[in-house]
Steps between C-alpha positions, in 0.01 A plus 500: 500500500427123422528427885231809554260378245471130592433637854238691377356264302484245800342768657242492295381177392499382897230389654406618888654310778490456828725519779389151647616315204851545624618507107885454502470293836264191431500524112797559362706214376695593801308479746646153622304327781281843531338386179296214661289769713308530176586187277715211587574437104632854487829334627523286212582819282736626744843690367667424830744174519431535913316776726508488860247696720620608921177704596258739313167651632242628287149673648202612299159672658187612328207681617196690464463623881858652660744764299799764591376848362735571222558841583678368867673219384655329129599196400861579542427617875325179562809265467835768556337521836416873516146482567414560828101330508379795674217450746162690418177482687234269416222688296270338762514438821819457760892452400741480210582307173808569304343356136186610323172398376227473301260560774225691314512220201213217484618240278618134658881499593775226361837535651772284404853429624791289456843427624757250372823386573742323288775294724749330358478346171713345271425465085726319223484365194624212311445569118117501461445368857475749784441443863431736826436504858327775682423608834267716650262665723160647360208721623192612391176703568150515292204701574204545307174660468551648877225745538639853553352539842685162667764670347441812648434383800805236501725823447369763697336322802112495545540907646439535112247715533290526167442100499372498812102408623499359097382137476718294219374233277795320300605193341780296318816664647842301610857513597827308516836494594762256479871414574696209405847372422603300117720286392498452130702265258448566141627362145439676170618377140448579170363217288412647181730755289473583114547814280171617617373347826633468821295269804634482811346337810548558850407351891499602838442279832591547868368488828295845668502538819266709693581773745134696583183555321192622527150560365166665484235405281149763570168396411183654635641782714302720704606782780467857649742687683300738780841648598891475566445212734149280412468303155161323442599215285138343410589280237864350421535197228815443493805264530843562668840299475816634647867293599671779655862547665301499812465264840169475494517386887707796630376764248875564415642604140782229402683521156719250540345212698378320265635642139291224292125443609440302164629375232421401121604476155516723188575503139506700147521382173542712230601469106627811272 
């Protein structure tokens, strides 16, 4: 009974949460190297005398555009593999897609995504001194304010019908993608402790190194699509970057040759 009504109580003096915070994995006191994602003091108040880290992925997406209908798939079909992404024709024009959309709905479209992988990393401690190395590889994807016909048009193909013969005014839109590699080395202590305060201060530095990237920023943007096959672009403000797995020369997709395109530095400081 005691065990029943401290659950409930929990219950009910919790606050919402969200399945990107990763609670339990980045901050718990055992989270171990994981902890520095969010806060390299966190490390500082680790429980663990060691932790030692082979290979994790974690993925996240958001988005106001694409969706699975909930009545054809589930979260639990998603990731046991028993959804089949069934094809459906386009509610315009020629072909298939497998994932919905918000066709019909005007507002500006932000889509978000992001991939990470932990290599291997090594934390320990030594009283209140702790130290870790990590590896990884990261990616990640922004777009904002896309107007819903680009996006319409960038999904379906210009045989979308109803936005044809239209002429489009827009403004202040942009994209970007990158890839990279990390190497971090990081040191957290605790340097003040009493009966009622606890500081504890941490850093982060290592080497990025870049593997693609990409970006649009829109300005003044002005078009009309007459049909499937002719776009009018009259006005087009805009600026373009992009360091691609490509040769440029030959036109020929090449992930491997060369892995790093760039290279900089990074660093977080944090205090709890």
């Amino acid at each position: 009974m005691r065990i029943i009504f401290l659950i409930g109580l929990i219950i009910c003096v919790s606050q919402g949460i969200y399945s990107q915070l990763s609670l339990g994995l980045i901050n718990s006191n055992y989270s171990g190297s994981n902890g520095l994602i969010i806060n390299p003091s966190s490390m500082a108040n680790t429980r663990l005398k060691s932790d030692i880290t082979l290979f994790s992925v974690s993925a996240f997406a958001e988005n106001n555009y694409l969706y699975f209908p909930s009545k054809q798939s589930s979260f639990i079909k998603l990731f046991n593999g028993d959804y089949d992404f069934h094809f459906f024709p386009k509610p315009y024009g020629e072909g298939e897609r497998n994932v919905y959309s918000y066709y019909q709905d005007k507002s500006l479209k932000n889509i978000f995504g992001s991939v990470r992988i932990i290599g291997p990393s090594v934390m320990f401690s030594i009283h209140d001194h702790v130290f870790a190395v990590r590896t990884g590889f990261r990616a990640m994807s922004s777009t904002r304010r896309l107007p819903y016909d680009m996006a319409n048009f960038s999904y379906y193909g210009m045989d979308f019908d109803p936005q044809q013969n239209i002429y489009y005014v827009h403004d202040n839109y942009d994209m970007a993608s990158m890839a990279w590699w990390e190497v971090s080395f990081s040191y957290a202590t605790v340097f003040k402790r009493s009966h009622n305060n606890h500081w504890s201060a941490g850093i982060s530095i290592g080497p990025v190194f870049g593997y693609s990237g990409a970006y649009l920023t829109g300005g003044d943007t002005r078009y009309i699509a007459y049909n499937d096959s002719i776009l009018n672009v009259e006005m087009l403000d805009a600026e373009l970057g992009i360091s691609l797995p490509v040769d440029y020369e030959d036109d020929v997709v090449d992930f491997l040759n060369p892995l790093i395109r760039g290279y900089g530095w990074g660093m977080d400081v944090g205090i709890t």
